[in-house]
N, C-alpha and C positions, 0 to 999 in steps of 0.2 A: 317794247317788244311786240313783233305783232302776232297775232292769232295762229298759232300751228294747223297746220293743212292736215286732211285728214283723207288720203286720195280715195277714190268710187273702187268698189270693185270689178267694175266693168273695164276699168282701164290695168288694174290686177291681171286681170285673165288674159292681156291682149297675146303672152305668149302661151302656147300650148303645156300644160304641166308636164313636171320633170323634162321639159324638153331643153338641150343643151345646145349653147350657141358653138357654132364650127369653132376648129381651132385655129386660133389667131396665133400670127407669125409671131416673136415678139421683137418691137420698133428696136431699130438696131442704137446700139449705142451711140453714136455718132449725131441721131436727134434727141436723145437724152440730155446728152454735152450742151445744145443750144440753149435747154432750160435753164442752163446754171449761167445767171449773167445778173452782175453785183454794177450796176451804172454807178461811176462816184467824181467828183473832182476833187484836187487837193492842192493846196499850199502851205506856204513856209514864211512864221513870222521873220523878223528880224533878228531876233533870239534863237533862233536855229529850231524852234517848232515846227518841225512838220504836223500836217491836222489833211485827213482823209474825209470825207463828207458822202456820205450813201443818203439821198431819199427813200422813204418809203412810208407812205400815208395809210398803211391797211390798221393803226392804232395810235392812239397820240401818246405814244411814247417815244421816248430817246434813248436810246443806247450809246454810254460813252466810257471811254476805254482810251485808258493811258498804258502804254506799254514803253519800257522801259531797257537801252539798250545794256541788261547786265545781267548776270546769272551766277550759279555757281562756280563755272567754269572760268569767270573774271576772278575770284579769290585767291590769295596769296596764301602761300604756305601760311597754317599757324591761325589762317581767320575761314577756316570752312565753316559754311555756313551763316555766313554774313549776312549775305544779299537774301536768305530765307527769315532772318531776324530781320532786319530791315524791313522785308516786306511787313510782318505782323507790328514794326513799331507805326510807318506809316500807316496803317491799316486799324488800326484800334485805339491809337492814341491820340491825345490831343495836338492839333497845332497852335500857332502862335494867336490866331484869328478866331479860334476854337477851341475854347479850356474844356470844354465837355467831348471833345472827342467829335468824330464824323457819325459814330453810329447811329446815334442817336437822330439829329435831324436826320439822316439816308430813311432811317424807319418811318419819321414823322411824314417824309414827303411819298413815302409810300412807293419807296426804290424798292424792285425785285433785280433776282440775277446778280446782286451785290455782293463783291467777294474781291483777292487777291492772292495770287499765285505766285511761287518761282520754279525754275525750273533750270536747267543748266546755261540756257541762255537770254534768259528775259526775266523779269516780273514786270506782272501788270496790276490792274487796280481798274476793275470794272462793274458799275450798275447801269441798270434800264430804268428810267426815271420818265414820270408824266411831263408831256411835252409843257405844261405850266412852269414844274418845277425845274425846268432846265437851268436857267441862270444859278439858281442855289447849286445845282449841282457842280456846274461849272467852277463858281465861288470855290466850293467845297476841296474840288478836282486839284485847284490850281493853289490852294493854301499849302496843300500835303507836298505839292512838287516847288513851291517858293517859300513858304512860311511852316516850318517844320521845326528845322534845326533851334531854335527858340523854347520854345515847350516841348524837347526834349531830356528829362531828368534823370539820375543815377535810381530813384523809384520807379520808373517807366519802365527802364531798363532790364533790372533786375527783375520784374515782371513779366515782361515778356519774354527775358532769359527763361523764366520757370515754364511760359506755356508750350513755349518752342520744345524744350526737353521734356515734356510731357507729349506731345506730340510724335517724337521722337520714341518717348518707350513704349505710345500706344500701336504703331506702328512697325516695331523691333517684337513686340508683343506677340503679333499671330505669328500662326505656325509658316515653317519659311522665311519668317521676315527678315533675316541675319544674312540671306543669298545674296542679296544685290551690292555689298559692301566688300563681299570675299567676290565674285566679278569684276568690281571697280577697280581693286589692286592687282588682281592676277591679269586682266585685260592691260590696265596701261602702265606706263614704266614711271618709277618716281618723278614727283615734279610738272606728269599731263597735266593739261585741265581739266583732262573728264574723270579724273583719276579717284575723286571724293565726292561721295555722292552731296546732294543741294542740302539735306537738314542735316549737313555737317558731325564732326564727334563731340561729345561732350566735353569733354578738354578744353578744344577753338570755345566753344558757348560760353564756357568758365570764365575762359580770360580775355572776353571781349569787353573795355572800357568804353564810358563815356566816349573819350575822346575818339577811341577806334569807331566808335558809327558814327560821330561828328564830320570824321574825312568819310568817311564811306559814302556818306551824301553829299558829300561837296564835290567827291570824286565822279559819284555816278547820274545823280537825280536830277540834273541840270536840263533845263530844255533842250538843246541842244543834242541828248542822248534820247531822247522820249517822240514817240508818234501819240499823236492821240486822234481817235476816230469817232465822230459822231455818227451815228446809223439811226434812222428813222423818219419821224415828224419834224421834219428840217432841211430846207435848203443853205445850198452854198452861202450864198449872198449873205444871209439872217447868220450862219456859222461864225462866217470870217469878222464880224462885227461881236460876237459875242463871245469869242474866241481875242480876238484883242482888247478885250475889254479888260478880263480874267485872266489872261497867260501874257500880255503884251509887256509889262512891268518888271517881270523877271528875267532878271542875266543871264547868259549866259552862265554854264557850267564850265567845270575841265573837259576839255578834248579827250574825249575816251574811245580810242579803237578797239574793239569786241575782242578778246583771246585770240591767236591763231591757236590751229592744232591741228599735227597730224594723224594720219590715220595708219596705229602700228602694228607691226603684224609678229605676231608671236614665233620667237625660233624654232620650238616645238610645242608640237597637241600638251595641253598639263589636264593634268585626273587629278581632281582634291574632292576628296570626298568629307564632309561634313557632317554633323546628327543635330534631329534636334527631334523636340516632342511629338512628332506624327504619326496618324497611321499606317504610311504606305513610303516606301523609296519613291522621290522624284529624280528624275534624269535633267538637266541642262545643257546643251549646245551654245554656242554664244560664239560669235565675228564682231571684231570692228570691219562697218563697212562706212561707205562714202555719203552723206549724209542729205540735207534737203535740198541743196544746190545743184549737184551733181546730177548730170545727166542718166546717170543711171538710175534713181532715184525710184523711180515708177517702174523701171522693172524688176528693183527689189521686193519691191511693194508685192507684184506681181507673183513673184516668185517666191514669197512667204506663204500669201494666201491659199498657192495650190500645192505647198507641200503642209502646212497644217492650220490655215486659217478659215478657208473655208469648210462649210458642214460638210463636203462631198470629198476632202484635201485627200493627198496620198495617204498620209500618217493615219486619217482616223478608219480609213478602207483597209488599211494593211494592220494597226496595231488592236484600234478600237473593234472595228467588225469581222477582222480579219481573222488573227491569230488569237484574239481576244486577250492578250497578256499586258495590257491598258485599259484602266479606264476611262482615261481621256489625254489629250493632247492639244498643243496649242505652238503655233508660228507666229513670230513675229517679226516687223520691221520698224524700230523705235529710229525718225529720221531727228536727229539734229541739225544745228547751226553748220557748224567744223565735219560731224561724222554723222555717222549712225552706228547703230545696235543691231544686229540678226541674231536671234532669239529662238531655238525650237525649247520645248519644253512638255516634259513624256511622264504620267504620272503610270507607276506601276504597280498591277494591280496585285493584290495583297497576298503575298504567300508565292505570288509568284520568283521565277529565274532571275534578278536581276542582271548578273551578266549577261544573259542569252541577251533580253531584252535590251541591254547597252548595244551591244555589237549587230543586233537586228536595225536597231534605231540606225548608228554610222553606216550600214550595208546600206538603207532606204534613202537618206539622204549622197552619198558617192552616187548612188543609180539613178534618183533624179537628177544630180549634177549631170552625169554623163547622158543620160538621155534627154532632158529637158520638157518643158508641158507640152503638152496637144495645143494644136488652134482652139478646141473648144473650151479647155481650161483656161487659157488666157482671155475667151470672148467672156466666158462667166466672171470670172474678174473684176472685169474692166466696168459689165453692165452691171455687178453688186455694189463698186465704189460710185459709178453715176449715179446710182440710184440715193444711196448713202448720205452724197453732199446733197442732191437737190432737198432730202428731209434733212438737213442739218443747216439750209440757210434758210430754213422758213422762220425761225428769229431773230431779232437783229442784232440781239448782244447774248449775252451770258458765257455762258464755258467755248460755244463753240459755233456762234451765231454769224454770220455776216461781217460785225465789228471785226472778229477773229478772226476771220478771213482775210480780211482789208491789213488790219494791221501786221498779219504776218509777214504777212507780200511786202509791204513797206517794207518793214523795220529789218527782214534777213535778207532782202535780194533788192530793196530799192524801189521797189514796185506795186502797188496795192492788187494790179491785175496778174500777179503771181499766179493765180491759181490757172488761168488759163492755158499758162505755160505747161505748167503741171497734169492738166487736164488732155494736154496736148500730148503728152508723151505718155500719160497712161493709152489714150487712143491709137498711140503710134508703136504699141508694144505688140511682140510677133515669141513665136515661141524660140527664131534664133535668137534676138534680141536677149530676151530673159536668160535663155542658156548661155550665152556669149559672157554676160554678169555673172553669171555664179560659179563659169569657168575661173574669170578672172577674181574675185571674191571669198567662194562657199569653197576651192580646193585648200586653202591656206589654211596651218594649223589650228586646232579648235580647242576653248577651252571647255572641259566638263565638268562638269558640277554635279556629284551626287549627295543627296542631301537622303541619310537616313535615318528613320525610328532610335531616339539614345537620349540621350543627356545633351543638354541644351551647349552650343560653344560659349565658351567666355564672354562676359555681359560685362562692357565698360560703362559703368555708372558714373554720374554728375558727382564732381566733390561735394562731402556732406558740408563741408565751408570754405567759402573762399575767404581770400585776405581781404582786409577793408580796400575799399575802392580808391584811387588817388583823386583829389579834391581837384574839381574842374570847376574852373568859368562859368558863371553864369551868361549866358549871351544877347545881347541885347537885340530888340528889335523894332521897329516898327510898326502901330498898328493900319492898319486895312480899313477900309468904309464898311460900314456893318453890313453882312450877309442879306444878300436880297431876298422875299418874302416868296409865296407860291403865290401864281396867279391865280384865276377862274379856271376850276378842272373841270373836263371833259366827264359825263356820267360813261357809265360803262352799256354797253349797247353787243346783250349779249346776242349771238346768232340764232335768228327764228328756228327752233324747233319742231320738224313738222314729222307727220305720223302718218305710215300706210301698214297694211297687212298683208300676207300672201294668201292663196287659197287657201292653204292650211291651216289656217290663223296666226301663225308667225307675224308676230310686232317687231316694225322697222322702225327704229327712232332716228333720227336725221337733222345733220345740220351741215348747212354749208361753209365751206373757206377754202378761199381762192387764191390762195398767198403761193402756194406753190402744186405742181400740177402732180398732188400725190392723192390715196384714197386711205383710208384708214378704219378697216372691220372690225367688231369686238360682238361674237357670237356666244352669248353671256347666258349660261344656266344656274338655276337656282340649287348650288350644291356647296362648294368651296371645301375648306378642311375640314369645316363640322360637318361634314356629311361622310366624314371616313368613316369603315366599320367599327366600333370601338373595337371589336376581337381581331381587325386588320389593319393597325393604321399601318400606311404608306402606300396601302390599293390605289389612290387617285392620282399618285406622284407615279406611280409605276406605269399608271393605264394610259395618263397624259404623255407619258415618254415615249409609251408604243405605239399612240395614236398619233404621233408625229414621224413616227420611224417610218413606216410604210402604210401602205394600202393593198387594197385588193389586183389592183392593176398594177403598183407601182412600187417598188422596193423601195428601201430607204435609198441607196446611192440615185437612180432615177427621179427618186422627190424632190431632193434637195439638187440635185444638178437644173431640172424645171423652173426652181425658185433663184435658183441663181442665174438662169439664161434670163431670167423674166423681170430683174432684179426685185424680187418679191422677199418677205421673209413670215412665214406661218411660225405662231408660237402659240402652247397653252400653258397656261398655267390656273393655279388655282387660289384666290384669298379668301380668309378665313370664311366670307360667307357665298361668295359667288368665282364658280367656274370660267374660266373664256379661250376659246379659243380666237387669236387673233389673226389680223393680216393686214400687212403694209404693203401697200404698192403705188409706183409711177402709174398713174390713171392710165397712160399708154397702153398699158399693159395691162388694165383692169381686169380683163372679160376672161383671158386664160389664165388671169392667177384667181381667180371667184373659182374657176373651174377647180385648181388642188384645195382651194378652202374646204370645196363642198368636198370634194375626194375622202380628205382627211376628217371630216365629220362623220361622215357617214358611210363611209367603208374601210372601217382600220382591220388589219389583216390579223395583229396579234399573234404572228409567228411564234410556237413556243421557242425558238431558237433567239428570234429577237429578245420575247421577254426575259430568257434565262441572262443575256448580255447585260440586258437594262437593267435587271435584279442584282448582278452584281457590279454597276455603276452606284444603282441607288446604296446601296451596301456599305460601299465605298465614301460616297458624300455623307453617310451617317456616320460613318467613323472619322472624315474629316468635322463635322461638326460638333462631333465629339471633344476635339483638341482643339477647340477657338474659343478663347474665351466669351465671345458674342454669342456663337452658337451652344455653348456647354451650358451659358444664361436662359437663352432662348428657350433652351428644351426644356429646363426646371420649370422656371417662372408660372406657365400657365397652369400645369398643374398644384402649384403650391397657390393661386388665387382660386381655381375653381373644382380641383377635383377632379381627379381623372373620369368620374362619373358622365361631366358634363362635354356637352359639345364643343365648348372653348377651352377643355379642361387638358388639351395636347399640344403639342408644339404646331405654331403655325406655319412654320417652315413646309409641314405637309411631308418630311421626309418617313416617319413613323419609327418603327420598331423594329430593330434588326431580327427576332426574331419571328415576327409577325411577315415583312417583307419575306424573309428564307424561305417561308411557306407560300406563298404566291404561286401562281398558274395562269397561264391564259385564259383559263376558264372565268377565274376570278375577274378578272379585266373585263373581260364579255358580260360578264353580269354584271359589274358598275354599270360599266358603258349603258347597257340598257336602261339602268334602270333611271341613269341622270342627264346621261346626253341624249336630248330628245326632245322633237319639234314641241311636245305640249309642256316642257319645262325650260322653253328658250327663249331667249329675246335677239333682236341682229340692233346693230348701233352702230351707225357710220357718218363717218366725217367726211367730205370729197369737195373737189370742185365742180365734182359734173352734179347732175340737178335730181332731186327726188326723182323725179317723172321716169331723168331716165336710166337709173339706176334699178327701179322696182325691174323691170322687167327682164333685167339679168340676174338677180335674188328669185323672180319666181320660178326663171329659168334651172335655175342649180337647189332651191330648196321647197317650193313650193309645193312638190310632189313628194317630200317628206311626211313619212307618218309613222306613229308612235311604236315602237312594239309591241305585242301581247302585253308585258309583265308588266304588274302595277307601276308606277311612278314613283320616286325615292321620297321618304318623307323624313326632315330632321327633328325631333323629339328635345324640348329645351325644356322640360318639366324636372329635370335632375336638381336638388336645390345645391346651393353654393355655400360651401360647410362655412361656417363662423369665421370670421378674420381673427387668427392667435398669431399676433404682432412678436416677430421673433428675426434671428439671423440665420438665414441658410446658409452655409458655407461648401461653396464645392470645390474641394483642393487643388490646384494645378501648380505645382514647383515652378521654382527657378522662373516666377511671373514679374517683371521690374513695375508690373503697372495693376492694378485688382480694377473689377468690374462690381460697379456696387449696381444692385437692380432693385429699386423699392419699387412695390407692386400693391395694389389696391383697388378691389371690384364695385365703381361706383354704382348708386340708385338709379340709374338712368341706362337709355338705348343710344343707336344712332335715330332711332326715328321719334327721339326727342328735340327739344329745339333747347339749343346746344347753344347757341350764339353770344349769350351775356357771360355764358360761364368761359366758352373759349378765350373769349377777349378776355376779363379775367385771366384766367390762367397765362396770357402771356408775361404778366407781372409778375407773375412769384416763378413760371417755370418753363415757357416756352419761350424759346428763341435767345440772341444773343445776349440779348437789354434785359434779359429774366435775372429777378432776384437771384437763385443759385447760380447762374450761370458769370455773373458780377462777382459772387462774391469768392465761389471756389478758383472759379479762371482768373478771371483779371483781377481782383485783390490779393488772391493769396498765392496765386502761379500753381496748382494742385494738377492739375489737367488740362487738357484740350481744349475741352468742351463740355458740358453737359446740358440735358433738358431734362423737364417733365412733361408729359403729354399725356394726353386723352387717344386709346387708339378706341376708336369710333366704331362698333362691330352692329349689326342688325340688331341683335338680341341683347346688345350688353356695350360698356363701356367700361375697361378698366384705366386706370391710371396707371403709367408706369414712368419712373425715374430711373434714367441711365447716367450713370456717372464712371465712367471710366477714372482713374485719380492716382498715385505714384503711392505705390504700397504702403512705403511708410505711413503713410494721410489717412490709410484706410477709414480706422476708427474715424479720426477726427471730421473727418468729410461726413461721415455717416450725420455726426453728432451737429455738426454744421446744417447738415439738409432740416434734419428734427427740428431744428432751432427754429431756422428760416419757413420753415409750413407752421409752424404753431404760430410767433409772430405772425406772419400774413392773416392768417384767421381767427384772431382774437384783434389786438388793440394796433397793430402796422397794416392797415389793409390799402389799398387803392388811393394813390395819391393824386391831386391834379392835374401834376404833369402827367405824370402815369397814363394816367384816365384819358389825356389831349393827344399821346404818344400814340398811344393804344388805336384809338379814334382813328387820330387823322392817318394812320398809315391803312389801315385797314379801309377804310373808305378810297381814300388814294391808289391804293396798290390795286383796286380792282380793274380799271381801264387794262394795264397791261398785262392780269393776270392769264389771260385767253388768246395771247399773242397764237399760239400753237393750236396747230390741228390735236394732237394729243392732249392737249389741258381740255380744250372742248371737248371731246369723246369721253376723258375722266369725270368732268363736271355731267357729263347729261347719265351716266352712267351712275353717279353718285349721287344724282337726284330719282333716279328709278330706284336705286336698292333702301333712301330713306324716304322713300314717300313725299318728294318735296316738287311744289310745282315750278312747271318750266321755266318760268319769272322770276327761280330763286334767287339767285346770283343780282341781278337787277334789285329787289328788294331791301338788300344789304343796308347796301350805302344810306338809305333814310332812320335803320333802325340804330347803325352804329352814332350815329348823327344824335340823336335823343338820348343813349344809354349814357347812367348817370356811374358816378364814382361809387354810393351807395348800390344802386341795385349791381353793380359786379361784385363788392363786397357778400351783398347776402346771398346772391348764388354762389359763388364760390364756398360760402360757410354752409348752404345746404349742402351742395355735394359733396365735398371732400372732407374724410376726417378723416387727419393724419394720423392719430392716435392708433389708426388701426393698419398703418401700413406694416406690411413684412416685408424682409430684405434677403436678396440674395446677391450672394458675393460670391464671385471667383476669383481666386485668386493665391500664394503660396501659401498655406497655412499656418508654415512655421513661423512666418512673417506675422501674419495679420491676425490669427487665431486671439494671441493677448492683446491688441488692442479692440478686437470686437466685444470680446468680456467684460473689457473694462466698462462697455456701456452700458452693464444691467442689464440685458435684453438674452431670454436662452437661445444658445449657441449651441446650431443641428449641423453636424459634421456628414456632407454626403459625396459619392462617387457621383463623376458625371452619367448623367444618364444614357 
């Protein structure tokens, strides 16, 4: 790493303070478009593989991604939910070449972005792997898609039966989550394909045999059904050789043509209204429309966004700021394979009319139908989704990178350059256009959905047994040449960090990346949650929402139409120890989106009309987080480790106290602001492709003539002590829960601006991440859950330990008693094993080259090295120290920090349920309301 630059301040001053650069047009859409250009070539082995091939050398990683032509929407009556157990059997279990599973080496080689999906028309199976490690990965890729059905067991099975159904309840779990199933039947008529949703009913999960995912992969998993995409550190040439290396040997599959489906249209509008634990009536709208193929496609798109997906949309001008009988709202256009989804969705605000508010909502959407958007609305659009993709192909794989791109294009329309097309007709959209679609589309009958505050619908639970399973074939197979090794890795070569100042003293921390032509601001004050009033919390969550709403010049609907002409997007938020207000933007467009940054810094208007809106928004989100089990956890938790005394001693959500918000005024807001947003309590941190030099000179331009106000500067007070750990059960009651939320919680001897490093790596053994001890043994040996971890959340002042275990009621106790077992083992006589210890190691050394693929992980990293005191070199440092740490010293840091004995537990979950198995474990059991 070389030397951070440290610029004169002679070159500082070259512009005149507070002086503002003119306003720039903003580049039209159309050369936005040019940016987004994915170069690739591709062929087709013998075996009917197609393989897509993207260069790109900005990291030596690989991104490879197997997609899969099968979905939910391919299931037979009777087997919903197939092709989503299929995914987690290929995905976590062993193949024939691989008795230990894929996890394991993916972690050792130090895969990021590693994961597998299904969805109504695909599953895939994708990690980004050091370009050393490609071959292993390849090996890996091509076992799971030829050497599978082998080392598939009625123990596998059954297992991943339990984590799927777990999954399933944790998801049925939040509030709302029962909507999407009572849509699927009243939308399509018996026998669609889109008619059951992908993580199928308990029932189908029951009675799926051996033999039934035996055919399932023979039917669907075959090459011949699958694209797989290389993106990265790779040429064509070096692909297609390494690619028949690995994939060349296996046969063909069955010939499997993807579902047909039509797109049906309901005889009449249907009203089902529904109840479930909430605090507010939501409204649903729902169309089937015509899907990703279809030419209309992009003016659906279109026409969701400006009736409720953008910040500026009709809905939240008419219901949100308007009439105010909303607290929020949201449009969608969910495109499929066969169709699509159109989506509005109107949450109501509390006490309020809901009919009015129903028959409001259907007036607002008939009147957009019949009048259609503005030019302008459609131009904002158009330049928020250019904007959108060009930062969503700046990595090459994961959820939604490049690979994803490529292979969607393949695998639904034949074409990896899909997107262009697509790109093409979002460019070519006109406000007849959009209204011409929603003539023909949004007039047909609607289905609605109101879902209100009651007793939960009927909850179809997993048999408590099924019948023993029928005795299947063992299958033979043959083995493979052993899995090739990692080569020589690439160090990680993190981006020079260089440093200037404004006249004001304003510190610019800076670092370059040129992967894509976006900029990326994080204007960072020293305040976050522990800086709420303890007599006010929710002041900084109220103040940030009205510091976003408008300005002095500029209303809220004005703001957000600027940020959407510009495709810019300004957010704040706050984490527990630091403030940010942030900004993305197309470099294009840099200088007039700098321009609303600084607007909304330093002249937020604080309308009391606005804050009275935003007070009962926030109002609202506290009594939705009230009724979520994550959130009902969240609130307790910090308080029962530190004390409502203390700074960390409140929910970090930052939402506060309903009664404490009620009391707010803009007054109140003015005086945070003051006292924490301000030049001598700020730092600016950007990522860009354009260059320090000439960057400063538009930050001096917009901030450099900032100065502090009169009133002292905010100061956080961590002198409060942290009462005693009384190791006990919280319980906070929520009925009719099919799944309990276990939260074990523990305030360790350490900060973040400790060095953390030997303990971290530790802790991934016994509780962080897939391959962690609990997460082995509750998930995948015994099927309890989804998922769970243990983690260190990393705070300035403090570091607690928390265990989230989400787990299926009945298990409650016994999970508890499981976690207790498993932390005491680890830190007495089971600690760090060798493999463990080489696991641990090599992924973590490994994983860093591609950890910084992103402008965002860069801005995170230099951002996270400022709040822990850590020098710019951090990152780089790593890889030598994990290299020397022994199995021993993880062992003994781990036994200084953590002692289990003093964890306390909080559970939500039914009481009626869970309450006698938590007693049974000794531990006293404190019965509380969510807070």
């Amino acid at each position: 790493m070389r030397h951070a630059a440290f610029l004169a301040a002679a070159l500082l001053l070259a512009v005149p303070a507070g002086a503002l650069a003119q306003e720039a047009a903003p580049v039209p859409a159309s050369v936005l478009a040019r940016s987004v250009d994915i170069p690739f070539e591709e062929f087709t082995l013998d075996n009917g593989l197609r393989v897509v091939v993207h260069t790109d050398r900005k990291a030596p990683v690989v991104a490879v991604a197997a997609w899969y032509n099968v979905g939910a929407k391919d299931e037979p009556e009777g087997q919903t939910g197939f092709a989503h157990l299929f995914e987690h059997i290929g995905l976590f279990n062993p193949t024939e070449n691989l008795p230990g599973g894929l996890m394991e080496p993916l972690r050792a080689i130090g895969a990021t972005d590693w994961n597998g999906t299904t969805w109504f028309d695909r599953t895939n199976f994708f990690q980004t792997v050091p370009t050393s490690a490609l071959d292993q990965a390849l090996y890996m890729e091509s076992d799971r898609m030829g050497h599978l059905l082998g080392a598939l067991s009625q123990e596998r099975l059954d297992n991943q039966r339990g984590v799927v159904q777990n999954e399933k309840r944790q998801g049925d779990n939040q509030p709302f989550g029962l909507v999407y199933y009572a849509q699927l039947e009243a939308l399509f008529p018996p026998g669609h394909p889109y008619r059951h949703s992908t993580i199928g009913s308990m029932a189908d999960l029951d009675a799926a045999s051996l033999e039934d995912l035996r055919q399932w992969h023979r039917d669907n998993y075959g090459p011949n059904n699958a694209v797989l995409v290389l993106a990265g550190d790779i040429d064509a040439a070096t692909a297609r050789r390494k690619v028949e290396q690995y994939f060349g040997h296996i046969p063909r599959g069955a010939a499997n043509e993807p579902a047909q489906a039509d797109i049906p249209t309901l005889p009449a509008r249907i009203d089902r209204t529904m109840h479930d634990r909430v605090p507010n009536t939501r409204l649903y709208r729902t169309w089937v429309v015509p899907g990703l193929l279809d030419e209309n496609s992009a003016n659906l798109d279109v026409a969701a966004s400006v009736l409720g997906g953008l910040a500026s949309s009709r809905l939240d001008n008419a219901l949100v700021r308007g009439d105010e009988t909303a607290t929020s709202v949201s449009t969608s256009y969910q495109a499929f394979h066969r169709l699509g989804m159109f989506q509005v969705g109107v949450d109501v605000k509390p006490g309020g009319d809901v009919e009015a508010v129903s028959a409001r909502l259907d007036q607002l959407i008939a009147d957009f139908v019949a009048s259609g958007p503005t030019a302008d609305e459609v131009a904002r659009v158009v330049t928020s989704r250019m904007s959108q993709r060009i930062q969503a192909l700046e990595p090459v794989g994961g959820f939604g990178g490049k690979a994803v791109v490529l292979a969607e294009g393949e695998l639904y329309a034949d074409d990896p350059a899909f997107y262009r097309r697509q790109l093409a007709s979002l460019g070519a959209a006109t406000p007849a256009s959009v209204k011409a679609v929603m003539d023909r589309w949004l007039t047909r009958p609607v289905l609605a959905v109101r879902v209100d505050p009651g007793e939960r619908e009927a909850y179809a639970e997993a048999a408590d047994a099924r019948p023993a399973p029928a005795p299947a074939e063992p299958l033979a197979f043959t083995p493979r040449e052993p899995m090739p090794g990692v080569g020589e890795m690439k160090p990680l070569d993190f981006p020079d960090t260089e440093r200037a100042r404004l006249s004001n003293g304003l510190e610019i921390v800076y670092a370059r990346s040129t992967t894509v032509p976006t900029t990326r601001v994080a204007v960072e004050f020293d305040a976050g949650v522990a800086a709420d009033p303890a007599e006010a919390l929710g002041t900084q969550t109220l103040m940030l929402a009205a510091l976003t709403e408008a300005t002095t010049t500029r209303d809220v609907v004005a703001l957000n139409e600027e940020q959407e002409r510009l495709g810019a997007a300004i957010g704040a938020f706050a984490g527990v120890d630091r403030t940010t207000v942030s900004l993305t933007a197309v470099t294009a467009n840099l200088e007039p989106s700098l321009d609303l940054l600084a607007d909304v810094i330093r002249n937020p208007a604080f309308r009391s009309a606005d804050v009275d809106r935003l007070r009962a928004q926030q109002l609202a989100g506290i009594a939705q987080e009230q009724s979520s089990p994550n959130g009902m956890g969240a609130r307790a938790l910090p308080g029962v480790l530190y004390g409502a005394a203390h700074p960390y001693g409140r929910a970090w959500s930052g939402l506060g106290d309903t009664a404490a918000v009620e009391g707010l005024d803009r007054d109140d807001l003015a005086a945070f602001h003051a006292r924490w947003i301000r030049p001598d309590n700020a730092r600016i941190f950007i990522v860009s492709d354009r260059l320090l030099a000439e960057l400063t000179p538009m930050l001096e331009a917009r901030f450099g003539a900032w100065t502090p106000p009169s009133v002292p500067r905010g100061t956080k007070a961590f002198d409060a002590s942290v009462p005693p750990a009384q190791p006990r059960i919280v319980l906070i009651d929520r009925p009719q829960s099919p799944q309990s939320l276990i939260l074990g919680g523990l305030v360790l001897p350490v900060t973040g601006r400790d060095d953390l490093v030997v303990f971290q790596a530790a802790n991934e053994v016994i509780g962080n991440g897939f391959l962690s001890r609990i997460n082995q043994d509750i998930r995948e040996t015994r099927g309890w859950s989804y998922g769970l971890n243990g983690r260190t959340t990393v705070m300035e002042n403090g570091a607690p330990y928390i265990i989230s275990a989400p787990v299926q009621a009945n298990r409650t106790g016994e999970s508890i008693a499981v976690l207790i077992d498993q932390y005491r083992a680890f830190l007495s006589d089971r600690g760090v094993t060798a493999a463990e210890r080489e696991r641990t190691v090599n992924g973590n050394v490994r994983q860093l080259p591609g950890s910084f693929e992103s402008s965002a992980a860069v801005l995170n990293a230099l951002r996270s090295n400022a709040l822990f005191g850590r020098p710019d070199n951090y990152w780089e440092t790593l890889a030598p120290r994990y290299e020397t740490m022994t199995a021993e010293a993880m062992d003994a840091e781990a036994r200084r920090v953590i002692d289990s004995s003093q964890l306390v537990w909080v559970v939500v979950g039914d009481a009626a349920t869970v309450r006698p198995q938590l007693e049974a474990l000794g531990l006293p059991v404190e019965v509380r309301a969510a807070q």
